[in-house]
C-alpha positions in Angstrom: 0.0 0.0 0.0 2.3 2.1 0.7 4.6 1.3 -2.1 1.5 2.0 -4.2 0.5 5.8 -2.5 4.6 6.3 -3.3 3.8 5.4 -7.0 1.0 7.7 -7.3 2.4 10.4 -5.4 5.5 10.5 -7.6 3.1 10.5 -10.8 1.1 13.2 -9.0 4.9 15.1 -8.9 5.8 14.3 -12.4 2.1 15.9 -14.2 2.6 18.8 -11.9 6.1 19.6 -13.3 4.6 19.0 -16.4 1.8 21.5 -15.7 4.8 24.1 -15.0 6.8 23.0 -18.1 4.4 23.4 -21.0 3.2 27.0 -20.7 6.5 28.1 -20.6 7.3 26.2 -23.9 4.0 27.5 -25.5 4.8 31.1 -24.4 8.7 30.9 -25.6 7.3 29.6 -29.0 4.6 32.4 -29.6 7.4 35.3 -29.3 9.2 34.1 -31.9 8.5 35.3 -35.3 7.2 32.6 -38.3 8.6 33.1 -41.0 6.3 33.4 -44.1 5.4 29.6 -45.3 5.3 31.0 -49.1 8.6 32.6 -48.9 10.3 30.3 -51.4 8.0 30.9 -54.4 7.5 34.4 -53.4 11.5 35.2 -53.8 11.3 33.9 -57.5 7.8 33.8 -58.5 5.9 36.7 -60.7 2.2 35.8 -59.1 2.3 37.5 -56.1 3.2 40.8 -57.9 1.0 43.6 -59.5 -0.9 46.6 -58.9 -3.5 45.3 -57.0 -1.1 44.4 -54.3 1.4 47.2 -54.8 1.6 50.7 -54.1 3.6 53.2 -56.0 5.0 55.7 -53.9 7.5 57.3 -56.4 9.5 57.8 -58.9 13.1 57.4 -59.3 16.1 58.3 -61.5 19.4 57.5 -61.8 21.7 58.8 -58.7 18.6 59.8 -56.5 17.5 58.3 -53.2 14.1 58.5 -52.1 12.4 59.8 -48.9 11.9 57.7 -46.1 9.1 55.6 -46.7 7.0 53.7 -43.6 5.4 50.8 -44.8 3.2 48.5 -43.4 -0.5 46.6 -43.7 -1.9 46.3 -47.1 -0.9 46.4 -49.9 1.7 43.9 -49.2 4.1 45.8 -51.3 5.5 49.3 -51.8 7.3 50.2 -55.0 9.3 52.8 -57.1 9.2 53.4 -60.3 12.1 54.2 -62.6 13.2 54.0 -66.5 15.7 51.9 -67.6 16.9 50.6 -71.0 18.4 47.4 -72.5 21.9 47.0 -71.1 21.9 49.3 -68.2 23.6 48.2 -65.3 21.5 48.9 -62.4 22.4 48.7 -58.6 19.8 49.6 -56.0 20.3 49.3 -52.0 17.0 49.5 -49.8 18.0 50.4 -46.2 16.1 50.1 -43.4 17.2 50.6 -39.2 13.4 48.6 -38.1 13.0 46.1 -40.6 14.2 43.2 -43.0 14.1 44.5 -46.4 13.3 42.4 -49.7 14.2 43.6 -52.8 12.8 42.9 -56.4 13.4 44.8 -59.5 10.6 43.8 -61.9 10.0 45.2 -65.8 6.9 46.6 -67.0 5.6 43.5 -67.5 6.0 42.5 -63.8 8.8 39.8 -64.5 11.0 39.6 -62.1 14.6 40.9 -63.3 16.8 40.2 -59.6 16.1 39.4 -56.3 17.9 39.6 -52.7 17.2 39.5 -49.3 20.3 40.2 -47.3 23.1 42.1 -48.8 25.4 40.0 -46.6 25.7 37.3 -43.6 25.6 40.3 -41.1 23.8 42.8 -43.2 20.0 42.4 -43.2 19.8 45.7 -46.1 18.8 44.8 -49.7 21.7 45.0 -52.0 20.3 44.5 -55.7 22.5 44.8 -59.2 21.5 43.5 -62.6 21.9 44.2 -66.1 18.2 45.4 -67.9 17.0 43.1 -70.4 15.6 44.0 -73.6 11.9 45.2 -73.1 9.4 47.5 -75.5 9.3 49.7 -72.4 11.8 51.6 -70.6 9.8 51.5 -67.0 10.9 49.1 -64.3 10.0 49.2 -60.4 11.9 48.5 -57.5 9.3 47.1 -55.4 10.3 46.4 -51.5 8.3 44.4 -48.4 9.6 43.0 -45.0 10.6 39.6 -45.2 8.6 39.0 -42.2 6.0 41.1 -43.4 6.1 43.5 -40.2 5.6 47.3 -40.3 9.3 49.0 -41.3 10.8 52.0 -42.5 13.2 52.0 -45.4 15.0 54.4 -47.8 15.6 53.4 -51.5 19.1 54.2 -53.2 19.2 53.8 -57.0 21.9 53.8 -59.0 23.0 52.7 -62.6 22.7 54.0 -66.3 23.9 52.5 -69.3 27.1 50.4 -70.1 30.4 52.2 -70.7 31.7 50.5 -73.9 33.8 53.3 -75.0 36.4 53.7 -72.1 39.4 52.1 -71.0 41.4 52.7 -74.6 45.3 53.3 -74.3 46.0 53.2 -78.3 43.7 53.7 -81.5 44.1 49.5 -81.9 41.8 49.1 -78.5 39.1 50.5 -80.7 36.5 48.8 -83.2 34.3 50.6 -85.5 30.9 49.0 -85.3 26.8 49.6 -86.3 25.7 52.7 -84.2 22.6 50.9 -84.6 21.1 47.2 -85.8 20.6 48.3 -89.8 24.0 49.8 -90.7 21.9 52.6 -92.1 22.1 54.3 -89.6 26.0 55.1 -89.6 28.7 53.6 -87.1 30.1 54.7 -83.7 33.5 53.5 -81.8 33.2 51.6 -78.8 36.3 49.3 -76.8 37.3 46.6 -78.9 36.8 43.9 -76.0 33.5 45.3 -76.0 32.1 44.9 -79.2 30.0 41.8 -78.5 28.2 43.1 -75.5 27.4 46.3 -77.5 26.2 44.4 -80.7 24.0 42.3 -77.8 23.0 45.1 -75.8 21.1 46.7 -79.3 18.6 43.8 -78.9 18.2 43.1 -82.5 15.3 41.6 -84.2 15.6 38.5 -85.6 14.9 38.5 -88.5 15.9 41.9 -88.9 14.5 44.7 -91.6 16.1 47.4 -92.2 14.8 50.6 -94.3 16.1 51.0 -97.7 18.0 54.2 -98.3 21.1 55.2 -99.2 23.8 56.4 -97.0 26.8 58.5 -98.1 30.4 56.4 -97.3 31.9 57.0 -94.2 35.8 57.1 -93.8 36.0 57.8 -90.4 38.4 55.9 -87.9 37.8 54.5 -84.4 40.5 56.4 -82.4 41.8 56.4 -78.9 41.7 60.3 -77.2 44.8 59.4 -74.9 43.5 62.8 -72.7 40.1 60.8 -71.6 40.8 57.5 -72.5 37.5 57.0 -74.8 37.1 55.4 -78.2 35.9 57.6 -80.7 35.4 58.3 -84.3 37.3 60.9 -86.3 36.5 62.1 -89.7 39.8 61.6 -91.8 39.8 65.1 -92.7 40.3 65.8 -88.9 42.6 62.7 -88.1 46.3 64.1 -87.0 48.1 60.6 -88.8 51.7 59.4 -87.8 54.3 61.7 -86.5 55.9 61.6 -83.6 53.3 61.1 -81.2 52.5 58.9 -78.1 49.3 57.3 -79.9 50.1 58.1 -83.6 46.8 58.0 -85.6 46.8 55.9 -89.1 44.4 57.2 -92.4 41.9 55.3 -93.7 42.2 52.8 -96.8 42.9 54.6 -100.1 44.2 57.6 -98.0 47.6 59.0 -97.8 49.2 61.0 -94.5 51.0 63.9 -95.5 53.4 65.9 -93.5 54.3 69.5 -93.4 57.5 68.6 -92.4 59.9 66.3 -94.7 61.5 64.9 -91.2 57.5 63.3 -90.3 58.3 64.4 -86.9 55.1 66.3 -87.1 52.2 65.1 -87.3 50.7 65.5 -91.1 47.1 65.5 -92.8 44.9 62.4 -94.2 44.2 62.9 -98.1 41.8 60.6 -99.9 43.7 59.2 -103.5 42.5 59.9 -106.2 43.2 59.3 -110.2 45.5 56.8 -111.0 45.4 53.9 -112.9 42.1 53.4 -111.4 40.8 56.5 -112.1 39.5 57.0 -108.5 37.2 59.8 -107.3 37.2 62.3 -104.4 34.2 61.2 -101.8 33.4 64.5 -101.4 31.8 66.3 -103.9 33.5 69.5 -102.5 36.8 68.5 -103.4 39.0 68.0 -106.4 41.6 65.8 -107.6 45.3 67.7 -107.3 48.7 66.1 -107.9 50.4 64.9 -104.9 53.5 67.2 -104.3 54.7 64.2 -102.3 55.5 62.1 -104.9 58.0 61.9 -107.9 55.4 61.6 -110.2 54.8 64.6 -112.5 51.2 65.3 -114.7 53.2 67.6 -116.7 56.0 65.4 -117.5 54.6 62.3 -119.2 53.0 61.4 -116.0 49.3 60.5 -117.2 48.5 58.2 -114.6 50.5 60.0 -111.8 47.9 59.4 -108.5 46.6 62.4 -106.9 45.1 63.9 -103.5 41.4 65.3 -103.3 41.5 69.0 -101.8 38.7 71.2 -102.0 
């Protein structure tokens, strides 16, 4: 018996304990926060987004940073709006000293372009960089909610613009002259050499690809190196300072000849387009005229029929 009131006495013991136990469990487990069972699919998926469950609360351009902006209760989401092109390299940071920032940028179309939560391991702030996409319309939105979806305060730093393909040049052979645009129509430009790819990409060409029919007058101009700010650009040969002794010494196009005003070549000289000849060639411009080139041994007025000339207006 008593062996048996020691058993139940001990049991009595053990539920009380238990009793004490639990609440403090359930209490610990309700202060801690739970995080959002759709998080996964929300990061990466384009469902959960549009206007019906954003609000715009600005606009942004490039260099700006917005107000500080208190968010909470519905809509779910708060967003920017900014305009952006194909190949822009954008980076946005979304700050906050209450909350847990997420970050999306989206395009018009509500697809997402990048994502992040944390910009580090210790930094809860959304850090967000991409490169733009082609898209028929330049808006995007940077659109921002906590990832525990409590009330927060957060500032919105944008940054970006479009690529740089034209500096970083040291001589005129780190240049390229490419299409300015996707139908060579519309004339070329200079960009860096290494980056003639990315620029051909970031045009976002049509495929297939019409272009207008019209005629465009020739171009002779070179892709150049300035050595004072390092950019690729493009010089008319009439304004090209060729050869000479220089620390980036400029070539003439094809079927153009560098003259100097000095016999030495020490100085830089002057591009002149050939002309005549054996080929009979003409000046490009209309504006000039074909002249025998002093340079030469060869001498109209002495048997020389074929002697080659310069074009000078």
């Amino acid at each position: 018996m008593a062996s048996h009131l020691a058993s139940i006495a001990s049991l009595a013991s053990l539920l009380a304990l238990t009793a004490l136990v639990l609440p403090a469990c359930s209490a610990d487990s309700a202060a801690e926060k739970t995080e959002p069972t759709d998080e996964t699919s929300v990061m990466r998926s384009t469902s959960e987004f549009g206007l019906s469950d954003t609000r715009i609360v600005g606009s942004l351009t490039y260099g700006q940073n917005s107000a500080t902006v208190f968010h909470a209760g519905t809509p779910r989401y708060r967003a920017f709006k900014f305009a952006g092109n194909a190949g822009d390299e954008v980076d946005v940071w979304v700050k906050s000293t209450n909350g847990d920032p997420v970050t999306w940028i989206l395009d018009n179309d509500w697809h997402i372009v990048a994502v992040n939560d944390d910009a580090s391991s210790n930094n809860t702030n959304s850090h967000v960089k991409a490169k733009l996409p082609a898209n028929p319309s330049a808006t995007h939105y940077i659109v921002v909610r906590d990832y525990w979806r409590d009330p927060m305060s957060f500032k919105v730093e944008l940054k970006g613009g479009p690529t740089d393909f034209v500096s970083g040049c040291n001589a005129d052979a780190d240049c390229a002259k490419v299409n300015k645009a996707c139908c060579e129509n519309f004339g070329p430009t200079a960009v860096l050499g290494s980056k003639a790819g990315a620029y051909k990409a970031s045009l976002a060409c049509p495929d297939p690809l019409y272009c207008p029919l019209f005629l465009t007058k020739a171009d002779f101009s070179m892709p150049q190196c300035n050595v004072a700010t390092k950019k690729c650009e493009l010089v008319q040969p009439k304004d090209i300072k060729c050869q000479g002794f220089t620390v980036n010494p400029h070539a003439c196009p094809d079927n153009y000849r560098c003259i100097h005003p000095e016999p030495t070549g020490d100085v830089p000289g002057s591009c002149y387009q050939f002309c005549g000849g054996f080929g009979g060639f003409q000046c490009s411009d209309p504006n000039d005229q074909c002249h025998d080139d002093p340079s030469d041994s060869c001498d109209p007025n002495s048997g020389g029929a074929d002697c080659g000339g310069i074009c000078k207006p």
